[in-house]
C-alpha positions in Angstrom: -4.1 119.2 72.4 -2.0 119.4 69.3 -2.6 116.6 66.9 -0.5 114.9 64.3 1.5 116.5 62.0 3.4 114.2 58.8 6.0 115.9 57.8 8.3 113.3 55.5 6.8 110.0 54.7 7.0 107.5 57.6 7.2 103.3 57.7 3.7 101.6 58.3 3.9 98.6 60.4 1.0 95.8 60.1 -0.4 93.1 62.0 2.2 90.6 61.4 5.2 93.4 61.9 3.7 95.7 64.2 5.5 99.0 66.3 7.7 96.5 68.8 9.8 99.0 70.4 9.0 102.4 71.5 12.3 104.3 72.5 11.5 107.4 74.7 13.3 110.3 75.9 13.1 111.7 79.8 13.1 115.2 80.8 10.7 117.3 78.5 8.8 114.5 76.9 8.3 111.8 79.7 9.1 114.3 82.9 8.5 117.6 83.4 11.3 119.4 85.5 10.6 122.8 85.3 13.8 124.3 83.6 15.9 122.5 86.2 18.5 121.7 83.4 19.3 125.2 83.3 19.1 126.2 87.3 21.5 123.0 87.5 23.7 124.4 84.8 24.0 128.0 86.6 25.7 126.4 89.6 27.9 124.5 87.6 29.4 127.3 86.0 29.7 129.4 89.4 31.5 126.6 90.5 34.1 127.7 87.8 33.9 131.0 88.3 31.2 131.8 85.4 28.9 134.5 87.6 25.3 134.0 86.9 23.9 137.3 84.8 27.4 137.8 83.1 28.1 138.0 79.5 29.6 134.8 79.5 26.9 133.1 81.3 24.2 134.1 79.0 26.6 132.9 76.1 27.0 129.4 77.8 23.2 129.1 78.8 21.9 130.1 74.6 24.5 127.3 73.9 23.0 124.7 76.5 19.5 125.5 75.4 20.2 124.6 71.9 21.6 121.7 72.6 18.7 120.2 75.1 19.2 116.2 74.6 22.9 116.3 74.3 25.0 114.4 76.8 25.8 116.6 79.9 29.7 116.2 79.7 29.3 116.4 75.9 28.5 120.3 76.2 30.6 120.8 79.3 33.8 119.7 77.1 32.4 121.9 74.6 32.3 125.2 76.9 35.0 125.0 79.0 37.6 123.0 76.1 39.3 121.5 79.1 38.4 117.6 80.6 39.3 118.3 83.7 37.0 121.7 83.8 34.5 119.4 81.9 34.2 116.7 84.3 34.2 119.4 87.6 31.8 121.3 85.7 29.4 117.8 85.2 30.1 116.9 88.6 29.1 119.9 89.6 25.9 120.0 87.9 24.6 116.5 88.5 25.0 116.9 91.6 22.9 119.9 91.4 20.0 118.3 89.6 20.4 115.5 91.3 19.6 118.3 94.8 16.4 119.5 93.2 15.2 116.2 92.0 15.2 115.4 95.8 13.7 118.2 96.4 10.7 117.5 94.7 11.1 119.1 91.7 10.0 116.6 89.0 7.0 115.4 87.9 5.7 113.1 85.3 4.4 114.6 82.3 0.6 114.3 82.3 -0.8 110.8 80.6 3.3 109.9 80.3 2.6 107.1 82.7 -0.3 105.8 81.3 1.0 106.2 78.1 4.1 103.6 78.8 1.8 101.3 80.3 -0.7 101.5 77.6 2.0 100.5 75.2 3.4 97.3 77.2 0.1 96.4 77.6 -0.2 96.3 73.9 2.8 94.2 73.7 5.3 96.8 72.9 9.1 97.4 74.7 9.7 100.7 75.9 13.0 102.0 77.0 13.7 105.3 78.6 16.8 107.2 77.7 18.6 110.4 78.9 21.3 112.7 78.5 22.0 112.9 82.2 24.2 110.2 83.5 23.3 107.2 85.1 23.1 108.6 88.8 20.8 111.5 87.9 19.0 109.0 85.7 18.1 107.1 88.7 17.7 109.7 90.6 15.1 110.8 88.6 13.5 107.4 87.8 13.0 106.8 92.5 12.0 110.4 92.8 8.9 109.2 90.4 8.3 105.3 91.5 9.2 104.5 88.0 12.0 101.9 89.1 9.6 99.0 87.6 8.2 100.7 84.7 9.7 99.6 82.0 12.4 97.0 81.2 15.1 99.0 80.4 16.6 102.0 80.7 19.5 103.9 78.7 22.3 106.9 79.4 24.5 107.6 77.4 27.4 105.7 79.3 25.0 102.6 78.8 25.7 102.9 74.7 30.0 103.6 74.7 29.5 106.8 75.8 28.1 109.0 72.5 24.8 110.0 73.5 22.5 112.6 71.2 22.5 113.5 68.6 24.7 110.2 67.7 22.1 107.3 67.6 23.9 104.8 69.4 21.3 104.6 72.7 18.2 104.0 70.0 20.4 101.2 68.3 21.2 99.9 71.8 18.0 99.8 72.6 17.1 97.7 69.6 20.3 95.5 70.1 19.6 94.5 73.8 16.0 93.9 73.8 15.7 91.9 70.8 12.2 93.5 70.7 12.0 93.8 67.1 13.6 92.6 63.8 13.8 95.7 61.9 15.0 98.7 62.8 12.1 100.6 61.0 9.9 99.0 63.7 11.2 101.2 66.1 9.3 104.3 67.6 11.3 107.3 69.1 10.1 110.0 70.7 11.4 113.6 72.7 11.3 117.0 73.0 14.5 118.2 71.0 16.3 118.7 68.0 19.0 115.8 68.7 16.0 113.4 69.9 14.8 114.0 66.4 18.2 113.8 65.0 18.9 110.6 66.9 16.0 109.0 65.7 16.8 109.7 62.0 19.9 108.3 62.0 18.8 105.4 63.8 16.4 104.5 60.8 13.5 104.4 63.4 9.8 104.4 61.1 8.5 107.0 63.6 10.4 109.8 65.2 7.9 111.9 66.8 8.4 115.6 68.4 6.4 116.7 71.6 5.2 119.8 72.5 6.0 120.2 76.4 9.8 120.5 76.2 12.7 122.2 74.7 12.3 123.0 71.1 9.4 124.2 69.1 7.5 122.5 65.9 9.6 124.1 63.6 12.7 123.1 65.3 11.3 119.4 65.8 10.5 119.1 61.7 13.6 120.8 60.6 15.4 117.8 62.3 13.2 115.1 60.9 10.3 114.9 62.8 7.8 112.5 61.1 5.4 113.4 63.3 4.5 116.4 65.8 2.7 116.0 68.8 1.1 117.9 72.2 2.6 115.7 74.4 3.9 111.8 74.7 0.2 111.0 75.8 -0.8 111.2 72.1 1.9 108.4 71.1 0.0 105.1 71.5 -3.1 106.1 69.4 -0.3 107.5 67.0 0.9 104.4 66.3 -2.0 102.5 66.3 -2.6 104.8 63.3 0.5 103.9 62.1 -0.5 100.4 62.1 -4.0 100.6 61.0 
C-alpha cells in the first residue's frame, strides 16, 4: 500500500475544530468499474457515427481519458461542438453505463465501505459525488446497496450544473450539510486531475489523490494534491493524522 505523500502544506484541524466533512468522489476512488467509462464512451460515439478503432476515435478516447472527473455532457459538448449531438451522445452513453452497471460490472473499491463508515462513525459527513448524472449515479449507488450509506449524495446537476473541475459540488456539499464552519475543514478525495483541481479551488484543508483510478502521482500532485494515497482505505487514519 502506498503511504502518504505532502506535497504543499495542508490545514491541521484539532479537537475543538476537527475534519467534519469528508467529500468523496465515485468511480476510481470509491468504485471500481473496470474502464467502463471508456466501453460506455465507444458506443456513444458509434451512435454518431464515430467507428471504434478509427483515427477519430482514438482522438476522442485520449481526450476523455484526460479529462476522467469531468461532467459527462461537459466533454460531449466539447467533442462533438453541437448540443444536440452533445445531449444524443450523453444519452447514449449513460444509457450504456447505466447497461453494464446492471450487468454486474461495478464493484466497491476494497476497504471504500468500511472506510465511509469508519468516518461517520467518527462523527464525520461524507458525501459522494460524480460526474455521471443523476440516473447513472443511482444506478450505481442500488447496484452496490449503498442507497443508505451516507447522507447525501451530489452530481453535477445537484450544484447548477458545472461539475469538475469547477468546485461548485464540494461547496454544495459544505453549504447543504452544514457539517462544518470552515471550509478548510473539509476533506476531498478522488482519483483525477479535476478531483484535485476541484478540491483546490474549493479551499478544502485536505485534497488527497488515490492510487486505483485515472491518473497517476504525478498527475494527482501537479494538480494540488496535498496528499497521495493507495487507495480511499487509507483516508480515515490520514486524517486522524491530520488531527493529531
Amino acid at each position: 500500500m502506498t503511504s502518504a505523500t505532502h506535497t504543499t502544506p495542508t490545514a491541521h484541524a484539532t479537537d475543538r475544530d476537527p475534519f467534519g466533512l469528508v467529500v468523496l468522489d465515485m468511480a476510481g476512488t470509491t468504485v471500481a468499474d473496470g474502464g467502463l467509462v471508456e466501453q460506455a464512451f465507444s458506443a456513444a460515439a458509434e451512435r454518431l457515427g464515430v467507428r471504434t478503432g478509427s483515427a477519430e476515435h482514438e482522438r476522442q478516447l485520449a481526450y476523455v481519458r484526460a479529462t476522467m472527473g469531468e461532467s459527462k455532457i461537459s466533454v460531449f459538448r466539447h467533442l462533438f461542438g453541437d448540443e444536440e449531438k452533445a445531449q444524443t451522445a450523453n444519452t447514449a452513453f449513460e444509457e450504456a453505463y447505466g447497461d453494464l452497471v446492471d450487468g454486474g460490472r461495478i464493484a466497491p473499491i476494497p476497504g471504500a465501505r468500511e472506510a465511509i463508515e469508519r468516518l461517520t462513525a467518527e462523527g464525520r459527513t461524507t458525501v459522494l459525488t460524480t460526474g455521471f448524472a443523476r440516473t447513472t449515479q443511482d444506478a450505481i449507488l442500488t447496484a452496490l446497496g449503498w442507497q443508505d450509506l451516507v447522507p447525501l449524495t451530489l452530481c453535477p446537476a445537484d450544484a447548477g450544473g458545472r461539475g469538475r473541475p469547477y468546485p461548485d459540488m464540494v461547496l454544495a456539499a459544505f453549504l447543504r450539510t452544514g457539517a462544518v464552519d470552515d471550509v478548510r475543514r473539509t476533506v476531498v478525495a478522488g482519483d483525477t486531475s479535476y478531483d484535485m483541481l476541484s478540491g483546490v479551488r474549493s479551499g478544502a484543508g485536505i485534497v488527497a489523490g488515490v492510487l486505483t483510478g485515472a491518473h497517476d502521482r504525478g498527475r494527482l500532485e501537479r494538480s494540488g494534491a496535498t496528499h497521495v494515497l493507495g487507495s480511499v482505505a487509507e483516508l480515515p487514519d490520514l486524517i486522524a493524522r491530520a488531527e493529531a
